[in-house]
N, C-alpha and C positions, 0 to 999 in steps of 0.2 A: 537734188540735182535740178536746177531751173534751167532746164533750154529743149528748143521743141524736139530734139533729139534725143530726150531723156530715155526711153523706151530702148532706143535701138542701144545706148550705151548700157542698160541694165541687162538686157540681153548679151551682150559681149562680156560685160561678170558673170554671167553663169555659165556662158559657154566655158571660162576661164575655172570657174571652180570646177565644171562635171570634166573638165580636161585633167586637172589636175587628179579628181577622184580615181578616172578611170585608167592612168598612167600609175597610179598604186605611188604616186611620189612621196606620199606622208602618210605617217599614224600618230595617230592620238597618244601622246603620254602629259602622265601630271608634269605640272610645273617644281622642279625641284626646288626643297627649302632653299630661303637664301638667295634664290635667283629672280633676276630681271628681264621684262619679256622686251622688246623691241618692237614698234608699233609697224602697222604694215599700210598697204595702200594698195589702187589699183592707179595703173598709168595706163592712159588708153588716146589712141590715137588710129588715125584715117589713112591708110593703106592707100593710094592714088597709082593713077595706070601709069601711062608713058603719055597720055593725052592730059594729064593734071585732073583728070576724075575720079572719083570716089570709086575705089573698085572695092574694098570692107572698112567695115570697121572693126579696130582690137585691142584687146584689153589685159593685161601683163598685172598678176598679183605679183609685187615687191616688197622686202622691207625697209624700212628705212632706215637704213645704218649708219646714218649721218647724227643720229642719235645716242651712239654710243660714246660712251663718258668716260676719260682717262681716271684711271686708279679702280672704278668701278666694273668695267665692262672692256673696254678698250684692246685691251691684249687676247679677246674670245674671238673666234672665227663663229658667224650661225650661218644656217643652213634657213631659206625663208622657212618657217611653219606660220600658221595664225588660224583663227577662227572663222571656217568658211559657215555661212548665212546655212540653215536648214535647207534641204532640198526637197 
């Protein structure tokens, strides 16, 4: 991440993952034979008032399902899971 705002966006990914941890949203299972994972990401963006100021910043773990490939994957519904960073 190059930008002098690095810091405060690494901090809105974890607040993003410990949200996600403490909302019990996912568990851990293997990845079934056979199967294809879907790459994920974080989208983050600046929260501004009614005065056009920065009131937060925030950051949304997605995946990207724009990756999924007719005959192979295409007809599955996922639910995001991925590998969140050590805490």
């Amino acid at each position: 991440m190059r930008t002098s705002e690095a810091e405060i966006w690494q901090g809105t990914e974890l607040e993003e993952n410990v949200s996600l941890l403490d909302a019990g949203t996912w568990i851990e299972v293997e990845l079934p034979e056979g199967a294809t994972t879907i790459d994920s990401n974080y989208v983050s963006k600046c929260k501004r008032g009614a005065d056009g100021e920065i009131v937060r910043y925030k950051a949304r773990y997605v995946a990207k399902g724009f990756t999924q490939r007719p005959v192979r994957d295409f007809e599955q519904t996922y639910a995001l899971t991925g590998t969140l960073p050590n805490l």
